[in-house]
C-alpha positions as CSV (number, residue, x, y, z in Angstrom):
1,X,98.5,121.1,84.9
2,X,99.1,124.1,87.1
3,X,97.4,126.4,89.7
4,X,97.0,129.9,90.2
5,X,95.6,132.4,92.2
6,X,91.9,133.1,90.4
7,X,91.9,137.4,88.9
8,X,89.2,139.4,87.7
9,X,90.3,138.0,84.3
10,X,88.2,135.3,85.3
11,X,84.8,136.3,85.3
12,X,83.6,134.4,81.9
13,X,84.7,131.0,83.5
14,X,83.3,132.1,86.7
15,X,80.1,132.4,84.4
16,X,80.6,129.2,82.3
17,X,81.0,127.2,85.6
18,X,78.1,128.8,87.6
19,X,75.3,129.5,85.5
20,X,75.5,126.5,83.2
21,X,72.5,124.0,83.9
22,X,74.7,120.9,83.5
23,X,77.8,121.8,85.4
24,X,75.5,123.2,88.0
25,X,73.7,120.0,88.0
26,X,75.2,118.4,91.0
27,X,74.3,122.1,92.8
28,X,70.5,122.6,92.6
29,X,70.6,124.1,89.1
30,X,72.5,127.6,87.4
31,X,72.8,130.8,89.5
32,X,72.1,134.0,88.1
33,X,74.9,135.6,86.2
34,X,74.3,138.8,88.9
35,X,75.1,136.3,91.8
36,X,78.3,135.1,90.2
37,X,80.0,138.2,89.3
38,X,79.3,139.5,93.3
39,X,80.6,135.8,93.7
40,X,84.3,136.2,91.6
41,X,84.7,139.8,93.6
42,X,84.5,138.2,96.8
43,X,86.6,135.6,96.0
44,X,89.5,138.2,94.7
45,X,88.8,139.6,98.4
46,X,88.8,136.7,99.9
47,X,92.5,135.6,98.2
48,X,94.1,139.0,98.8
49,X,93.6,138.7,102.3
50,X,95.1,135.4,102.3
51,X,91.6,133.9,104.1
52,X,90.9,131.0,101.1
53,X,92.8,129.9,98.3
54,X,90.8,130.2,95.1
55,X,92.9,127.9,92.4
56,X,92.6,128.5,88.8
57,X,93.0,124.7,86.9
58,X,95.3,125.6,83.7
59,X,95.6,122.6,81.6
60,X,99.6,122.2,80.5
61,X,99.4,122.6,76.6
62,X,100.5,119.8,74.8
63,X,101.2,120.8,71.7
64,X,98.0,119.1,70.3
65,X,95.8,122.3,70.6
66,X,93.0,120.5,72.6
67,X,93.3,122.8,75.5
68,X,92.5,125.6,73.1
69,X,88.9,125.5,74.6
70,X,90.2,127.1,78.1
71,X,89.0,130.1,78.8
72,X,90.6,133.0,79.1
73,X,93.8,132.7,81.3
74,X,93.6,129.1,80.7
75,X,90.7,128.5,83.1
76,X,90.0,124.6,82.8
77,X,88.5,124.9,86.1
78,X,89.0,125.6,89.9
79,X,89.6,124.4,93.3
80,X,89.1,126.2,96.8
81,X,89.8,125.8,100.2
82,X,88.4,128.2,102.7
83,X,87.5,127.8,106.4
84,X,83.8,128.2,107.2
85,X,81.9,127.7,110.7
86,X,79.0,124.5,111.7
87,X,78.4,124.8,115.4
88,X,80.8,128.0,116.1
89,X,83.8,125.9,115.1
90,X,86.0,126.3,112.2
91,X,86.2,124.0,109.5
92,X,88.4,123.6,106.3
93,X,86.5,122.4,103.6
94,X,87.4,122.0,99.6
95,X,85.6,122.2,96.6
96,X,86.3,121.9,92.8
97,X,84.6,122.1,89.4
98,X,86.1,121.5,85.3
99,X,84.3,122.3,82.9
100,X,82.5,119.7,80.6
101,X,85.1,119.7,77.8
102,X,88.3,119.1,80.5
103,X,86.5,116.3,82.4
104,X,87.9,113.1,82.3
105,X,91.3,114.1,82.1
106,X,92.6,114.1,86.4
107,X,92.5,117.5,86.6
108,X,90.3,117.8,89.0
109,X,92.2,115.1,91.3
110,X,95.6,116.5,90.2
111,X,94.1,120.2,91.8
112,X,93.0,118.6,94.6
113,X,95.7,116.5,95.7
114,X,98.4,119.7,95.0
115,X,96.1,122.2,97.2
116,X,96.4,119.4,99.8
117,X,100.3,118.7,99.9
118,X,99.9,123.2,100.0
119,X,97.4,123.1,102.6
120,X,100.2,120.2,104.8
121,X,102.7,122.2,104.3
122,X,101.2,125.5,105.5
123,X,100.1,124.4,108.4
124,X,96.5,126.1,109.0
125,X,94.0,124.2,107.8
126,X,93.7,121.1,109.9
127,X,91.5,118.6,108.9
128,X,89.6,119.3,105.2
129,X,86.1,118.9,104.6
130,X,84.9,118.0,100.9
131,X,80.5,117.8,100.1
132,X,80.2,116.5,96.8
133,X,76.7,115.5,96.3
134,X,75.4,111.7,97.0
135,X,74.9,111.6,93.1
136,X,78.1,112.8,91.7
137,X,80.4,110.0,91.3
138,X,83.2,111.8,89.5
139,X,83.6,113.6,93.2
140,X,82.8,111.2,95.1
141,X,85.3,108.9,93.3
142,X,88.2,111.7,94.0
143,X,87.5,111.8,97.4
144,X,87.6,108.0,97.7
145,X,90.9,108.2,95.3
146,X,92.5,110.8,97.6
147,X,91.9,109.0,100.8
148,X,89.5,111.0,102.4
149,X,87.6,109.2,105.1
150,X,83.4,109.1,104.4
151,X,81.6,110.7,108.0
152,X,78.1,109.9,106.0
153,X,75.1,112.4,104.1
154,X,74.1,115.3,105.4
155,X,71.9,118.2,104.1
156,X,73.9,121.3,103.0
157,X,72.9,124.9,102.3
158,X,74.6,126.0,99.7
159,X,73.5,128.9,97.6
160,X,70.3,128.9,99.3
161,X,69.4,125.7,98.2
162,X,69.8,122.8,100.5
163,X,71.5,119.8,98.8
164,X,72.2,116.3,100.0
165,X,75.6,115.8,100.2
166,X,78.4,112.9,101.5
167,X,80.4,114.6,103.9
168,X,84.5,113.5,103.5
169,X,86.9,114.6,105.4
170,X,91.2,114.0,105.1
171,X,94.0,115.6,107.1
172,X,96.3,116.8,104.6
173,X,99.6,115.5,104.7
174,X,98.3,112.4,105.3
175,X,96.0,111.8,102.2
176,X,96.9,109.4,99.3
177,X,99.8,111.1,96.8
178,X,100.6,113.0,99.9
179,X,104.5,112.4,98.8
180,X,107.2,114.7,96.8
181,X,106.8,114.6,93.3
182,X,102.8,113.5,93.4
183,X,101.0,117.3,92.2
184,X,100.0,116.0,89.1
185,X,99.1,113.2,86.9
């Protein structure tokens, strides 16, 4: 598994991610395919200026052809890491999705815990957020896996929608894996 930066090549898993009911599940149901092509262009914006780190998931090929599914550019899923503002004050927070057919596999957890040892060595993120809803064990599970500490719920806007969340937070650098050699599984 590797990262890279997300590109406008991207747009169909943007659309497989965000305006599928069951992926969406976890995230108050599908957006509307309108919202998540505005969505991938401010997210280009948002890496070109170097502001949040939007993470393509490529699976590494194996030679089996079961990561022929990926879409195109490999797109297995993402993970992102962008500051954002509760109370005036800047916080980190991370999010990830896979699609249905790569889940199961430590993707997701292998993209977390490599954007963390990034965010450590960088410098200027400070303490990460993750919101994975109450009911979504798979995230909750990587959080718990990772070594982020639980704060408790909370409701979160997201997408207009308001969504009960756990609230996690780690200080990169510090989380579990957070070691040479530990970016993937």
């Amino acid at each position: 598994m590797h990262l890279r930066n997300v590109e406008p090549g991207d747009a169909e898993a943007y659309v497989r991610m965000r305006c599928d009911e069951g992926m969406m599940a976890e995230l108050g149901g599908p957006l509307p395919r309108e919202k998540v092509e505005a969505r991938l262009r401010k997210d280009l914006a948002l890496v070109g200026a170097d502001s949040a780190w939007i993470k393509v998931i490529v699976p590494d090929g194996d030679g089996d052809g079961d990561d022929d599914d990926a879409g195109p550019g490999g797109a297995a899923g993402l993970v992102t890491l962008w500051q954002d503002e509760e109370d005036g004050v800047p916080v980190s927070e991370i999010g990830w999705m896979v699609l249905p057919e790569f889940q199961g596999r430590g993707l997701a957890k292998a993209a977390v815990r490599q954007v963390l040892d990034a965010a450590a060595a960088d410098g200027r993120w400070g303490e990460v957020h993750a919101n994975p809803g109450v009911t979504n064990g798979p995230s909750n599970g990587i959080c718990r896996a990772l070594g982020f500490r639980l704060l408790g719920q909370r409701d979160l806007d997201f997408a207009d929608r308001i969504l009960r969340t756990n609230q996690w937070v780690v200080t990169p650098g510090r989380h579990e894996g957070a070691r040479a050699g530990s970016g993937t599984e």
